[in-house]
C-alpha positions, 0 to 999 in steps of 0.5 A: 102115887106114881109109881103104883102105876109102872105102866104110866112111868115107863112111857113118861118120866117123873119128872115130866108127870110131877110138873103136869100135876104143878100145873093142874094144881097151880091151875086150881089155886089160880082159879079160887083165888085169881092169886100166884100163891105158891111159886118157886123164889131163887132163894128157896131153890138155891139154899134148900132145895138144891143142895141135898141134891147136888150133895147125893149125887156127890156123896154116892158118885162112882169115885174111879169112874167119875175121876177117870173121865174127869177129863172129859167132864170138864172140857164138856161143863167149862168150854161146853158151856161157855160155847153155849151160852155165848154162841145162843146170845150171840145169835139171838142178838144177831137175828134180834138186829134183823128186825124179826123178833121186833122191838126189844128193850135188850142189848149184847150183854141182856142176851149174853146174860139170857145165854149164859142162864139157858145154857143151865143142863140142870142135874136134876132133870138129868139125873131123873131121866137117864136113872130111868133109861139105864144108859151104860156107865160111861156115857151116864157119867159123862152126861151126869157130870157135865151137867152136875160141874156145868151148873156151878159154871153158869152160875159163875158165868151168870154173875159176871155177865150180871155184873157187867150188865149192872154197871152198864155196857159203856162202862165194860172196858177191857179191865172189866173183861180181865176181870171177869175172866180172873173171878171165873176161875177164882170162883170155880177153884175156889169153890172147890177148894171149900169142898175138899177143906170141908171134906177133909175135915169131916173124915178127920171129925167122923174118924173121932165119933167112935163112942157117940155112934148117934151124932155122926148122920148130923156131922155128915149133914151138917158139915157139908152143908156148911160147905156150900153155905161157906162158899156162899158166903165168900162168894164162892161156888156153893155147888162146887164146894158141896159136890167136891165135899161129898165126892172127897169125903165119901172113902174116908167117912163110910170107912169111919162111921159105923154100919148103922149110921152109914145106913142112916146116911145113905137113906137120909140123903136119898130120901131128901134129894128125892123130896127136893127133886118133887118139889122143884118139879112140882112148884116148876108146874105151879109157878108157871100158872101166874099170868104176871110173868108171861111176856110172848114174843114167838119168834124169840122163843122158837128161836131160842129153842133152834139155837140152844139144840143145834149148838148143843149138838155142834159143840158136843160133836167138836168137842168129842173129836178133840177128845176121841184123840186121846181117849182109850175107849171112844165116844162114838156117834150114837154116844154123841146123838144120846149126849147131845139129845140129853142137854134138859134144861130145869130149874137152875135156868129158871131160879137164875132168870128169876134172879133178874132185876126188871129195872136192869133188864127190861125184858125179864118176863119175856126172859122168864117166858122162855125159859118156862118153854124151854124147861117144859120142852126139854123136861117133858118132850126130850124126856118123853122121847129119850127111851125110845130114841136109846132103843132104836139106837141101840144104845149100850146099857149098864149090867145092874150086878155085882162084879165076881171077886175074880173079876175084881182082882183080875181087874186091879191086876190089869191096874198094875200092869198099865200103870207099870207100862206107863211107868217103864215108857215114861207116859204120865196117863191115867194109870199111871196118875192113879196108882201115884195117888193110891200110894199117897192116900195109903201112906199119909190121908189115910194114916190121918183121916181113917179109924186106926181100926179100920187101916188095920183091918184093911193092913191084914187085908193087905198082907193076906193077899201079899202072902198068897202072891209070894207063895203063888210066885215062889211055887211057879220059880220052883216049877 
């Protein structure tokens, strides 16, 4: 409906329209039957709404682009978001010892565990916003994939501090901190691990599917997300599981399957994020109509709003000049303010907080209140008002087409030359790393995991291009 009218969806984002007319609608259903009827549970969110998402955006990231900045996608997802969530329940922990915010039935780890929740940037809102904004590339997959990796960290991070809050802070001894940190790392390696065992064998299965073409959309869909419920079920990072999954398995199984079938996919799976992505704004809206839940304490929640934004803009800013040592292509200011300005919150934090037990955390409403405000603010008023700020910025954008061919082979040529630079002067970078992967999956993962058609097709490929250089080569000796 929307998007009948561009005028509207120019100036304010879907995302921010869907969770309006949540309201409206939720705002409707309450006044007939004075009854919260629909509201989004946990378990809805996590096991099906969530994962067609996070699989899309998986499935179809830019592999080379996603891969060269891992780096720094990392630093800003694992540090990024531990410096957030322990930095924002430190100090509403603090300021809640002055007395200003009342009397609270919270201790350290109660706002710990409210930090490591608030500290969710949710992909979904993320992705809804910067689609529309057309940043360049860099900058949207720096952003994109913080927020993709920084969910299944505070996830993780949500369930160690849970963990510490059921037995009781009295009982968290130094045993209990080491331990928490081992599951951190166990759960995110972990997880990913699911991803690429699944991923792996989903190349190997579509690589067989030749002669029944019908089945190989369902193998896609239902291997993948047997990935995410596996890592479930082993108390893995589901999200980790089926993002890696969807990112390791994309080369091989776009190869394999046929054309009609790809078509399939790549429609399927855009269709169901899209539907996830509606609902989950929509029922954010319609959830929010329930009086049951709401706990106001002012000077938490615009507190709450102060400390999750200016640490943001803190980290971002520590963590970019640490980065700007070792980066070729700099991060400057602008990408900075953009970076940190794009930090929305959606409904990983609400699903998590909703997630709370009342009998282990006495201020679960007053949690769940903020957290409402926090999605809203961030979702609808950063969301309205990141267009213009990229416009005054002058932020760069990306160019929507397709390289030229001669771009693509100057392009692998430069590949070459800084690998081989790399290579002389003993520099284990980037190029470097990539060149030895390429050899790898060249003589074995594809040899295993690719249609032998498809390796000879791309062979002759191959060997065409070879015979053009020896002869350019031959033709410039003889010169």
């Amino acid at each position: 409906v929307f998007h009948l009218s561009h005028k509207v969806t120019r100036v304010v984002p879907e995302s921010a329209l869907l969770i309006v007319l949540g309201l409206f609608l939720g705002g409707i259903v309450w006044a007939a039957d004075h009854i919260a009827s629909f509201t989004l549970t946990p378990t809805v969110f996590f096991f099906y709404l969530l994962p067609p998402i996070v699989l899309d955006a998986g499935y179809f990231m830019p592999n080379r682009l996603f891969f060269g900045n891992l780096g720094s996608i990392l630093l800003y997802a694992v540090i990024g978001t531990i410096w957030n969530a322990a930095t924002t329940g430190l100090s509403l922990y603090g300021v809640y010892q002055t007395g200003i915010m009342g009397h609270l039935n919270s201790g350290l780890l109660d706002f710990l565990l409210f930090g490591s929740l608030i500290a969710a940037v949710d992909p979904v809102a993320v992705l809804a916003v910067f689609e529309e904004v057309h940043v360049n590339e860099v900058l949207f997959i720096i952003v994109f994939g913080e927020s993709l990796l920084n969910d299944a960290v505070t996830v993780v991070l949500y369930n160690v501090f849970e963990t510490f809050v059921m037995i009781g802070p009295e009982n968290v001894t130094g045993i209990e901190c080491v331990k928490g940190i081992v599951s951190f790392f166990v759960v995110s390696l972990g997880g990913t691990l699911v991803g690429i065992f699944f991923a792996f064998l989903l190349s190997l299965v579509s690589r067989f599917t030749k002669h029944v073409r019908i089945i190989e959309p369902g193998f896609v869909f239902i291997i993948s997300y047997l990935s995410y419920l596996t890592a479930e079920m082993l108390s893995l990072s589901p999200i980790l599981a089926i993002t890696f999954c969807g990112i390791c398995c994309q080369k091989y199984v776009k190869t394999n399957i046929s054309e009609q079938s790809a078509t399939t996919v790549r429609y399927t799976m855009k269709m169901m994020a899209s539907g996830a992505e509606t609902i989950i704004f929509m029922f954010l809206g319609i959830s929010a109509v329930n009086p049951d839940i709401w706990t106001w304490n002012t000077a938490f929640i615009l507190l709450t709003l102060v400390f999750i934004s200016v640490y943001r803009v803190i980290g971002v800013v520590l963590q970019t000049w640490i980065l700007n040592h070792y980066r070729m292509v700099q991060l400057e200011i602008i990408d900075q303010v953009v970076m940190s300005y794009g930090g929305l919150r959606g409904a990983v934090a609400f699903a998590l907080v909703e997630l709370l037990q009342a009998d282990k955390v006495k201020d679960k409403n007053l949690f769940v209140s903020t957290t409402i405000i926090v999605v809203f603010f961030t979702v609808i008023f950063q969301g309205l008002t990141i267009k213009p700020l990229v416009q005054w910025l002058k932020v760069k954008k990306t160019e929507h087409r397709e390289p030229k061919l001669n771009e693509k082979l100057h392009g692998r040529a430069f590949d070459h030359i800084l690998s081989a630079i790399e290579d002389i002067s003993g520099q284990i970078g980037h190029n470097y790393l990539r060149d030895k992967w390429s050899n790898f999956d060249r003589k074995f993962l594809s040899k295993i995991l690719m249609r032998r058609s498809a390796q000879k097709s791309r062979d002759q490929i191959l060997n065409v291009f070879h015979e053009l250089n020896l002869k350019d080569a031959i033709s410039y000796v003889a010169e």
